[in-house]
C-alpha positions in Angstrom: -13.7 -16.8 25.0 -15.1 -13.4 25.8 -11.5 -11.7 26.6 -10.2 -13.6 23.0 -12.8 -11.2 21.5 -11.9 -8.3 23.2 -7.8 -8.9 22.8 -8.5 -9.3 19.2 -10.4 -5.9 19.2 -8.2 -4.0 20.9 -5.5 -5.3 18.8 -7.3 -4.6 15.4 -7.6 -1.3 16.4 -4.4 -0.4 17.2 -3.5 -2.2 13.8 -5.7 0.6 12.3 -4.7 2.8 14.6 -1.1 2.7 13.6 -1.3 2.4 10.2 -3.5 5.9 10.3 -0.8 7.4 11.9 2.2 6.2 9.1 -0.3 7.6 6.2 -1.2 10.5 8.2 2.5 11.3 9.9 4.7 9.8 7.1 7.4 9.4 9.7 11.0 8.8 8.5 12.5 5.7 8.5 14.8 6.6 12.2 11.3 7.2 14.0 10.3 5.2 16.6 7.0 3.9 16.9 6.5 3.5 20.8 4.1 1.1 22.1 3.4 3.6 25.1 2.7 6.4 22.4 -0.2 4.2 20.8 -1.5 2.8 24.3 -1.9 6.5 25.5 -3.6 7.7 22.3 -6.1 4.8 22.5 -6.9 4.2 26.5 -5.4 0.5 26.2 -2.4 -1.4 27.2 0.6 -1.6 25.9 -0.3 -5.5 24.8 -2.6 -5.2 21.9 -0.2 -2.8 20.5 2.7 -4.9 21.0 0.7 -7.6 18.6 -0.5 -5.1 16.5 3.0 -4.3 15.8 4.4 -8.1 15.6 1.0 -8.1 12.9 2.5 -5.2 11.1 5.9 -6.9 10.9 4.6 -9.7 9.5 3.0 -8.0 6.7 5.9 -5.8 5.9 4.9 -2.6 7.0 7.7 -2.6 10.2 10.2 -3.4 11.1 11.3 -4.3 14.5 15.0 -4.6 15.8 15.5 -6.4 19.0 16.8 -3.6 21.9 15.7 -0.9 19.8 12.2 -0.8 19.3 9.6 -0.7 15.7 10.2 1.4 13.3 8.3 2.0 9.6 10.0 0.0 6.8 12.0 1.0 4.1 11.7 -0.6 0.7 14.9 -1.0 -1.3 14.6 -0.3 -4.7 15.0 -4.2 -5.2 12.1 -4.8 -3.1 10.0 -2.3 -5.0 10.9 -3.6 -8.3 9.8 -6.8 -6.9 6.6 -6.6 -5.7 5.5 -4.8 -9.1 6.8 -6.7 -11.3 5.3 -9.9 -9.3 2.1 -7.2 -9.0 2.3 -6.6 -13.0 2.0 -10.3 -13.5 -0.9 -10.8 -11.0 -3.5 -8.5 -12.1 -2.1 -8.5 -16.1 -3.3 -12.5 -15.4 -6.5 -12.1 -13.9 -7.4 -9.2 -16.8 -7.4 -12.1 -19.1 -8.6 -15.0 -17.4 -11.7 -12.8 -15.3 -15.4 -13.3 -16.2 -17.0 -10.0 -17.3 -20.5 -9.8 -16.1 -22.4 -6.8 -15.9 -22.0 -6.9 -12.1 -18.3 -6.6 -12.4 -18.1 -3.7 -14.8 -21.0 -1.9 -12.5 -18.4 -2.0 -9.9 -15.3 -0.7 -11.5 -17.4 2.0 -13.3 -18.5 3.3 -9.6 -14.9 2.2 -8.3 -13.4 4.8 -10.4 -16.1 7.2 -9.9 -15.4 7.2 -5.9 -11.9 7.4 -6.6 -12.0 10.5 -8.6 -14.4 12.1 -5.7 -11.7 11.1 -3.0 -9.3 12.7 -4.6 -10.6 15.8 -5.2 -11.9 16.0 -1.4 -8.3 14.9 -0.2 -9.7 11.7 1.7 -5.9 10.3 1.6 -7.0 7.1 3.4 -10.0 6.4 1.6 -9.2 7.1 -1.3 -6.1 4.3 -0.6 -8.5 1.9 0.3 -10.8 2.7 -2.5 -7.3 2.1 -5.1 -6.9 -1.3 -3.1 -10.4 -2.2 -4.0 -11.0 -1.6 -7.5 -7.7 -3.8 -8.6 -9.1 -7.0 -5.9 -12.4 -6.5 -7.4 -11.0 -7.9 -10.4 -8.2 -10.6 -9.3 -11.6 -11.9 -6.5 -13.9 -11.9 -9.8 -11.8 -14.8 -11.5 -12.8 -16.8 -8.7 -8.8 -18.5 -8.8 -8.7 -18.5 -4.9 -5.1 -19.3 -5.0 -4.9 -16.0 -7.0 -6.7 -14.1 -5.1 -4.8 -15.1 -1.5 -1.4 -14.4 -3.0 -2.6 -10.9 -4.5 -4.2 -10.2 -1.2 -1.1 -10.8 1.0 1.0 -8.6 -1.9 -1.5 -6.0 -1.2 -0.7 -5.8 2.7 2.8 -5.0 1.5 1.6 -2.8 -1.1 0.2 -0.8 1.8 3.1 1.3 2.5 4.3 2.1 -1.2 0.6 3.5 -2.0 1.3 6.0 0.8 4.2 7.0 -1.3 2.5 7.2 -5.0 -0.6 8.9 -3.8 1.9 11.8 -3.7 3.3 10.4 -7.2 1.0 9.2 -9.5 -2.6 9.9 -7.1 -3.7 12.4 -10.6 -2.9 9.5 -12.8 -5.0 7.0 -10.9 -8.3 7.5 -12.1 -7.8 8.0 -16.0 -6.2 4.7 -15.5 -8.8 2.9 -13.6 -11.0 4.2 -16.0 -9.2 2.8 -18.9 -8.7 -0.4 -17.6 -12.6 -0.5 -16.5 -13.5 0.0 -20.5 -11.6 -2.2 -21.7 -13.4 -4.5 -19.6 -16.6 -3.3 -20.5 -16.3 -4.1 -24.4 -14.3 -7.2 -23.2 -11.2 -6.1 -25.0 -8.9 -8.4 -22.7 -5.7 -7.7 -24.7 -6.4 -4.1 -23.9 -7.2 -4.6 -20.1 -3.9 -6.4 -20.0 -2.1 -4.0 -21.4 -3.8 -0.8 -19.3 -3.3 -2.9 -16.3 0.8 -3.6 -17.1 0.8 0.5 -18.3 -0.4 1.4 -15.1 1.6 -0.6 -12.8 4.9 -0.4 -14.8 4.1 4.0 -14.2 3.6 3.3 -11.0 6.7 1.5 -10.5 8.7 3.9 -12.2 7.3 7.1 -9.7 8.5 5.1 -6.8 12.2 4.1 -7.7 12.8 7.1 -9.1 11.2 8.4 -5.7 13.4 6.1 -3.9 16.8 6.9 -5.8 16.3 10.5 -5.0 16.0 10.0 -1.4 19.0 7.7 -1.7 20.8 10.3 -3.4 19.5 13.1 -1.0 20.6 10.9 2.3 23.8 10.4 0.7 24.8 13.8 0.3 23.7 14.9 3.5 26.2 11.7 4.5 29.3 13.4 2.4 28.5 16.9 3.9 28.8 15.6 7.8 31.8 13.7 6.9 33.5 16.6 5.4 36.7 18.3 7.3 35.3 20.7 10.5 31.9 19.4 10.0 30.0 18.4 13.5 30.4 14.3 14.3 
C-alpha cells in the first residue's frame, strides 16, 4: 500500500510538473515532450511520468501518437467553439439557479481582488488557478453535483486555452469577475447571466480569432516552402 502512495506522488508531481512547463515554455505544437526530459528534471523514473502523461491525455491537454512520442494539443477552432459554448451554458445556468449567501459573495469579492494582484505581479500560474477558482466557486455553490462534475472535467480541458487568453483577454479578466460578482451581490440573476455569457462569448472570440491567425500564419509559411527553388 505504501509504494501505491508513493507511485501516486511521484506521478502527481510530474502531472504538475509538466503542465508548469507548457504554461511556462508554451512549446509548439511539433515539440516533443520526452519522458527522459521530465524524469531528469525531477530525480524519478521514467514511470510516473509516463502516467502522468497517459493522465494528461485523458484530460485533453496531450496528445500522444503511438511511435512518436507526447506532444501538447492543439485545439481546432471547432473544438474551441465547443467547449465555450458548452462552457457559456454551464456557468450562464448555475448564475441563475446558485444560492447567494453572504459567504459566496465574500468569496468572489476577494476572488477578484487576488486576481487583479496576480496580474499585476505577473504570477501567470496563479493567477490561472485563481481564474479557475472564482467561476467553480459559483457552479460548486448550487450544490447540483452533476453540475459541478461536468464543469469540473470541462475545466481540465479548459486548462490549456486559459494559457492562451491570459495573453488575450488576462486585462479583461478582472472588470469582468468583478461584474459578474455584483451582480451577485444585489442578486440581479438576469445580470449575472448575462456578465457571465458576455465574458465567455469575449473570451471565445480572443481565441479563434487567435487560432485563425496562426492557421493563417502556418499556412503561408506552407505556400512559401512549396514555392519553385524553395528548400524541400
Amino acid at each position: 500500500m505504501k509504494k501505491l502512495q508513493v507511485s501516486l506522488s511521484l506521478t502527481e508531481q510530474a502531472h504538475e510538473s509538466i503542465k508548469h512547463y507548457i504554461l511556462a515554455k508554451n512549446p509548439g505544437a511539433d515539440v516533443r515532450l520526452t519522458e527522459t526530459f521530465f524524469a531528469d528534471q525531477l530525480g524519478i523514473s521514467k514511470s510516473p511520468v509516463r502516467e502522468a502523461l497517459n493522465s494528461l491525455q485523458s484530460e485533453g491537454l496531450v496528445r500522444i501518437e503511438p511511435r512518436r512520442g507526447a506532444y501538447v494539443h492543439r485545439f481546432s477552432a471547432k473544438e474551441i467553439g465547443d467547449l465555450y459554448d458548452l462552457r457559456e451554458a454551464l456557468e450562464s445556468f448555475a448564475a441563475m439557479i446558485v444560492p447567494i449567501t453572504p459567504d459566496l459573495v465574500s468569496t468572489l469579492q476577494q476572488s477578484v481582488k487576488r486576481t487583479e494582484d496576480l496580474l499585476v505581479s505577473g504570477h501567470k500560474a496563479a493567477y490561472i488557478d485563481e481564474d479557475i477558482f472564482f467561476h467553480q466557486s459559483i457552479v460548486a455553490a448550487t450544490g447540483n453535483l452533476e453540475l459541478l462534475r461536468v464543469h469540473n472535467n470541462l475545466q481540465d480541458k479548459l486548462w490549456l486555452c486559459r494559457c492562451q487568453t491570459y495573453r488575450l483577454t488576462s486585462s479583461d479578466t478582472p472588470s469582468a469577475h468583478r461584474a459578474i460578482a455584483e451582480a451577485i451581490a444585489r442578486q440581479d440573476r438576469e445580470q449575472a447571466k448575462k456578465e457571465t455569457s458576455d465574458h465567455i462569448r469575449f473570451v471565445r472570440s480572443a481565441l479563434l480569432e487567435a487560432c485563425q491567425m496562426t492557421s493563417d500564419g502556418e499556412q503561408a509559411q506552407l505556400t512559401t516552402s512549396l514555392e519553385p527553388g524553395s528548400p524541400r
